[in-house]
C-alpha positions in Angstrom: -21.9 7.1 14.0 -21.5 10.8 13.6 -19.1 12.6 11.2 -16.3 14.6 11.8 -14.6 16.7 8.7 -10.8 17.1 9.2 -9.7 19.3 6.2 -5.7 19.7 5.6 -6.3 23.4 5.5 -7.8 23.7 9.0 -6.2 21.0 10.8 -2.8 21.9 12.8 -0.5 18.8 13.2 2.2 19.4 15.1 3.0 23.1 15.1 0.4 24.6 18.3 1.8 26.4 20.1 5.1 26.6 18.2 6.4 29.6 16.1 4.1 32.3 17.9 4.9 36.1 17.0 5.7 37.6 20.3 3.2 40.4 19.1 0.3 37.9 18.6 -2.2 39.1 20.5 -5.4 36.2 20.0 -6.3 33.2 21.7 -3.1 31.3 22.1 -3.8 27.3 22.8 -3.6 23.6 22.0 -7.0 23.7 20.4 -6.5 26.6 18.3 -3.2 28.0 16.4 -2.9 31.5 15.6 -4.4 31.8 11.6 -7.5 29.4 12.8 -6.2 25.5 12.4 -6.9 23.3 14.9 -5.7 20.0 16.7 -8.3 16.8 16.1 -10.1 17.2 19.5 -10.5 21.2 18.9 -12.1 20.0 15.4 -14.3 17.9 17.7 -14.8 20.7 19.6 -15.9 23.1 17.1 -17.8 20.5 15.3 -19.9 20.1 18.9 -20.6 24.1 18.8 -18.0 25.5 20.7 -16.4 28.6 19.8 -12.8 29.7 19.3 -13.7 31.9 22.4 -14.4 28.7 23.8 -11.2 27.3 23.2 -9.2 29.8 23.8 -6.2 29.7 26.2 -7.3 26.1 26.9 -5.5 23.0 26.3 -7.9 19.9 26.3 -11.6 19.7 26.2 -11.3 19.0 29.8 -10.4 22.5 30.7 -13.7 24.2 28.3 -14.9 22.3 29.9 -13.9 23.8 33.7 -12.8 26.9 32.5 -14.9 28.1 30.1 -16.3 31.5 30.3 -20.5 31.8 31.0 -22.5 32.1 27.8 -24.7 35.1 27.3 -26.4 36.1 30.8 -27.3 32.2 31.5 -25.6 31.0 34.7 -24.8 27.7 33.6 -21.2 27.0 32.8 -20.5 25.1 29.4 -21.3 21.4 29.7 -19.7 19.0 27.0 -22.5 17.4 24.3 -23.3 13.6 24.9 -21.2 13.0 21.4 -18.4 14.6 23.2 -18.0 13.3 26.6 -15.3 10.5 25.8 -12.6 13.2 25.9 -13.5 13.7 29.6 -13.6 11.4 32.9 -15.5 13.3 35.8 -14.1 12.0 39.0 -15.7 12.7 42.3 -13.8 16.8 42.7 -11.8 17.1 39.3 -12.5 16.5 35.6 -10.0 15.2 33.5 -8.3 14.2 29.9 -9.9 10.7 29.2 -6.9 8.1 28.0 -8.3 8.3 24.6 -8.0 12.5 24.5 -4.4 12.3 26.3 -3.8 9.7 23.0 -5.4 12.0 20.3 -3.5 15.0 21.6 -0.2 12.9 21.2 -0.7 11.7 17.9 -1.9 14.9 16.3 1.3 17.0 17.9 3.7 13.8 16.9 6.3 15.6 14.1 7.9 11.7 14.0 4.2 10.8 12.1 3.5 11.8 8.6 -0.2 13.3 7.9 -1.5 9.8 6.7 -0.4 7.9 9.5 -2.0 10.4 11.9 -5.3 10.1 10.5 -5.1 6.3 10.8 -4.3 6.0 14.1 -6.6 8.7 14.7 -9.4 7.0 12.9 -9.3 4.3 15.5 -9.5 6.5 18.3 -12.5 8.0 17.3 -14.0 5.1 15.7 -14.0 3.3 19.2 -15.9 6.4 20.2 -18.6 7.0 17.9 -16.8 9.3 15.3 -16.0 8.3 11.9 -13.5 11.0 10.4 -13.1 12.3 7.0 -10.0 13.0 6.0 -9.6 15.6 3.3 -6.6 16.4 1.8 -7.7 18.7 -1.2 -10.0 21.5 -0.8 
C-alpha cells in the first residue's frame, strides 16, 4: 500500500475556488487554491509527479489527464501512473471521474464535515484503492 501525506498546512478543504482576488493572476482550479493548498486527489496528484502546471485550470485528474499540456519536446501527452488510475474510467471515446474521485472531490469540498471526519471518510476511499493516508495536523 503506498503513502500519501496530507499536511493541514497544504491541504484545501472546502474553500477552491472560493474567495479568489479578481487580480489573481495563477492557475485557478479544483486541484490547486491560489497560496499552493490542494484538494485530496490534487495531493494524489502531486504526490504521482505532476506539477502545479499540470494541474492548473483543471478540475479532476480526469481532465490532466485529457488536457494536460505536452511535456518538454516529447509528443506524448501526460498519462496517469498505475498508482493513480482509480481516479479515472477510460471508456471507449471519453475519459472520466471514477465514482470514487467524484466521492473524494465531495467530501474534501463538504463545509457541513469537520477536518477529522473528512479524513475518515477519506481514509476509506483511498484505502479501497491502495493508498493509506497520513493525516498531519501539526507541522
Amino acid at each position: 500500500m503506498r503513502k500519501l501525506i496530507i499536511r493541514k498546512s497544504e491541504w484545501g478543504r472546502d474553500q477552491l475556488c472560493s474567495g479568489i482576488p479578481v487580480d489573481y493572476e495563477g492557475p485557478v482550479t479544483d486541484l490547486l487554491e491560489p497560496g499552493g493548498r490542494y484538494c485530496c486527489l490534487g495531493l494524489l496528484l502531486r504526490e504521482l509527479g505532476f506539477t502545479d502546471q499540470d494541474m492548473a485550470y483543471k478540475l479532476m485528474p480526469y481532465s490532466v489527464i485529457e488536457e494536460a499540456p505536452h511535456r518538454g519536446e516529447s509528443e506524448e501527452m501526460l498519462e496517469m501512473p498505475a498508482a493513480g488510475t482509480w481516479t479515472i474510467v477510460a471508456l471507449p471515446d471519453l475519459v472520466v471521474s471514477s465514482p470514487d474521485a467524484g466521492d473524494a472531490q465531495c467530501i474534501n469540498d463538504d463545509p457541513t464535515l469537520a477536518p477529522w471526519q473528512k479524513i475518515r471518510k477519506l481514509k476509506t476511499i483511498f484505502r479501497r484503492n491502495g493508498w493509506e493516508i497520513d493525516y498531519q495536523a501539526r507541522e
